[in-house]
C-alpha positions as CSV (number, residue, x, y, z in Angstrom):
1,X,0.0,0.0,0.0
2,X,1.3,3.7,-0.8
3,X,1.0,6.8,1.3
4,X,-2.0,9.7,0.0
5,X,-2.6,12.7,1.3
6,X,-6.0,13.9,0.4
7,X,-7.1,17.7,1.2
8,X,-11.3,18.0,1.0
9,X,-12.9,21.5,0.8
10,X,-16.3,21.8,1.9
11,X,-19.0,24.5,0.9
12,X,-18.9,27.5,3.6
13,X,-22.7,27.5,3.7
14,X,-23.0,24.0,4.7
15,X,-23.0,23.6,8.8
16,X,-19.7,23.2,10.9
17,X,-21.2,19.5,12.3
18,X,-22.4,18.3,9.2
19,X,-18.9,19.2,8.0
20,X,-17.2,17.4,11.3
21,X,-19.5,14.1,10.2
22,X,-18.9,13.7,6.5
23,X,-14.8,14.1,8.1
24,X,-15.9,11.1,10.8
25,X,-17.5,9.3,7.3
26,X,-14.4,9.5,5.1
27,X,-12.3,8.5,8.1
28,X,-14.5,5.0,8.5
29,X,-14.1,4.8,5.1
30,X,-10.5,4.9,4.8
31,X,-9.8,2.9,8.3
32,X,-12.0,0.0,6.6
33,X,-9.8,-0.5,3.5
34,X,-6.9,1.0,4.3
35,X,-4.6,2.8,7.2
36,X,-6.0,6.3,8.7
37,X,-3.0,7.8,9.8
38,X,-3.8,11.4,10.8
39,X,-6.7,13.9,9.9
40,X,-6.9,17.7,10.4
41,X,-9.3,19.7,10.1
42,X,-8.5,23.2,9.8
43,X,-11.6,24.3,10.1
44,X,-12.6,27.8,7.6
45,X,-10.2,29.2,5.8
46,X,-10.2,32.2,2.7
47,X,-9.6,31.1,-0.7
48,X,-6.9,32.6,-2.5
49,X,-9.0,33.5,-5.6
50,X,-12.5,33.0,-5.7
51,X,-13.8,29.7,-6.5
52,X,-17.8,29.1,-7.8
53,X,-18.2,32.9,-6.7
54,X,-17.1,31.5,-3.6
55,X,-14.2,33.7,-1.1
56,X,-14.1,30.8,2.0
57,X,-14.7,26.8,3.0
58,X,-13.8,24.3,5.7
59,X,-10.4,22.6,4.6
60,X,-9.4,19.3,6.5
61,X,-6.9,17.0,5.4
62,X,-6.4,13.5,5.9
63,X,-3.1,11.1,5.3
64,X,-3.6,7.4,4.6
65,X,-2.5,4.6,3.3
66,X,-4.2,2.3,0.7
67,X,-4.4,0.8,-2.8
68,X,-6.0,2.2,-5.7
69,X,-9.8,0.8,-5.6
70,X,-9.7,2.7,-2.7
71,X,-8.6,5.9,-4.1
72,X,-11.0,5.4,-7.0
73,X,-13.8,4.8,-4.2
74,X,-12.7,7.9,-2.2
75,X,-12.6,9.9,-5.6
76,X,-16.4,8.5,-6.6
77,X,-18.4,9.8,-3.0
78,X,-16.2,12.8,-2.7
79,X,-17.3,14.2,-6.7
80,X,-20.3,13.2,-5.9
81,X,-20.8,14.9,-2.4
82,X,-23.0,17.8,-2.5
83,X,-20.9,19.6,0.5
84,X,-17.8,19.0,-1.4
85,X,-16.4,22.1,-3.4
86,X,-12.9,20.3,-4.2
87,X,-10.8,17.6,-3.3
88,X,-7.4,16.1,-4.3
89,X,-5.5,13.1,-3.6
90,X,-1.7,13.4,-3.6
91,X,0.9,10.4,-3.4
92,X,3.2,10.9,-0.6
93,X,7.0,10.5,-1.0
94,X,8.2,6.9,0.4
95,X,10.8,8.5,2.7
Protein backbone atom coordinates (compact mmCIF):
# COMPACT_ATOMS: atom_id res chain seq x y z
CA UNK A 1 0.00 0.00 0.00
CA UNK A 2 1.29 3.72 -0.82
CA UNK A 3 0.99 6.82 1.34
CA UNK A 4 -1.96 9.67 0.03
CA UNK A 5 -2.57 12.66 1.29
CA UNK A 6 -5.99 13.91 0.36
CA UNK A 7 -7.15 17.71 1.16
CA UNK A 8 -11.28 18.03 0.95
CA UNK A 9 -12.89 21.51 0.81
CA UNK A 10 -16.30 21.77 1.92
CA UNK A 11 -19.04 24.50 0.88
CA UNK A 12 -18.94 27.54 3.56
CA UNK A 13 -22.74 27.50 3.66
CA UNK A 14 -23.03 24.05 4.73
CA UNK A 15 -22.98 23.62 8.84
CA UNK A 16 -19.68 23.18 10.92
CA UNK A 17 -21.21 19.54 12.27
CA UNK A 18 -22.41 18.33 9.24
CA UNK A 19 -18.94 19.20 7.98
CA UNK A 20 -17.16 17.40 11.34
CA UNK A 21 -19.53 14.09 10.17
CA UNK A 22 -18.89 13.65 6.53
CA UNK A 23 -14.79 14.15 8.12
CA UNK A 24 -15.88 11.11 10.77
CA UNK A 25 -17.48 9.30 7.26
CA UNK A 26 -14.45 9.49 5.08
CA UNK A 27 -12.33 8.51 8.09
CA UNK A 28 -14.45 5.01 8.46
CA UNK A 29 -14.11 4.82 5.05
CA UNK A 30 -10.50 4.93 4.77
CA UNK A 31 -9.85 2.93 8.32
CA UNK A 32 -12.04 0.01 6.61
CA UNK A 33 -9.78 -0.51 3.49
CA UNK A 34 -6.93 1.00 4.27
CA UNK A 35 -4.62 2.78 7.24
CA UNK A 36 -5.97 6.28 8.70
CA UNK A 37 -2.98 7.76 9.75
CA UNK A 38 -3.78 11.41 10.84
CA UNK A 39 -6.72 13.87 9.89
CA UNK A 40 -6.87 17.67 10.43
CA UNK A 41 -9.26 19.68 10.13
CA UNK A 42 -8.50 23.16 9.79
CA UNK A 43 -11.57 24.30 10.09
CA UNK A 44 -12.59 27.77 7.58
CA UNK A 45 -10.23 29.18 5.77
CA UNK A 46 -10.22 32.22 2.73
CA UNK A 47 -9.64 31.08 -0.67
CA UNK A 48 -6.86 32.55 -2.52
CA UNK A 49 -8.99 33.50 -5.58
CA UNK A 50 -12.50 33.03 -5.68
CA UNK A 51 -13.84 29.68 -6.54
CA UNK A 52 -17.81 29.06 -7.82
CA UNK A 53 -18.21 32.95 -6.69
CA UNK A 54 -17.14 31.51 -3.63
CA UNK A 55 -14.17 33.69 -1.08
CA UNK A 56 -14.12 30.77 1.96
CA UNK A 57 -14.69 26.78 2.98
CA UNK A 58 -13.80 24.27 5.72
CA UNK A 59 -10.38 22.56 4.58
CA UNK A 60 -9.35 19.27 6.52
CA UNK A 61 -6.85 16.98 5.38
CA UNK A 62 -6.45 13.46 5.86
CA UNK A 63 -3.11 11.09 5.32
CA UNK A 64 -3.57 7.41 4.64
CA UNK A 65 -2.49 4.58 3.29
CA UNK A 66 -4.24 2.30 0.69
CA UNK A 67 -4.35 0.84 -2.75
CA UNK A 68 -6.03 2.24 -5.71
CA UNK A 69 -9.83 0.83 -5.57
CA UNK A 70 -9.69 2.75 -2.75
CA UNK A 71 -8.65 5.87 -4.13
CA UNK A 72 -10.99 5.37 -7.02
CA UNK A 73 -13.77 4.81 -4.20
CA UNK A 74 -12.68 7.89 -2.23
CA UNK A 75 -12.56 9.89 -5.56
CA UNK A 76 -16.38 8.54 -6.56
CA UNK A 77 -18.36 9.77 -3.05
CA UNK A 78 -16.16 12.80 -2.68
CA UNK A 79 -17.34 14.21 -6.68
CA UNK A 80 -20.30 13.25 -5.93
CA UNK A 81 -20.82 14.86 -2.42
CA UNK A 82 -22.96 17.81 -2.54
CA UNK A 83 -20.88 19.56 0.50
CA UNK A 84 -17.80 19.01 -1.40
CA UNK A 85 -16.35 22.07 -3.44
CA UNK A 86 -12.87 20.30 -4.21
CA UNK A 87 -10.80 17.63 -3.33
CA UNK A 88 -7.42 16.07 -4.32
CA UNK A 89 -5.48 13.07 -3.56
CA UNK A 90 -1.74 13.39 -3.56
CA UNK A 91 0.85 10.36 -3.42
CA UNK A 92 3.20 10.94 -0.56
CA UNK A 93 7.04 10.49 -0.96
CA UNK A 94 8.24 6.86 0.37
CA UNK A 95 10.84 8.47 2.74
Amino acid sequence: MRKYELMVIHRPATAEDDVRSHIEEVNKAISDVGTLTTTDFWGKRRFAYEIEKVNEGFYSVFDFEGDNDLLDTLNRSLTLHDAVMRHKIVRMDEN
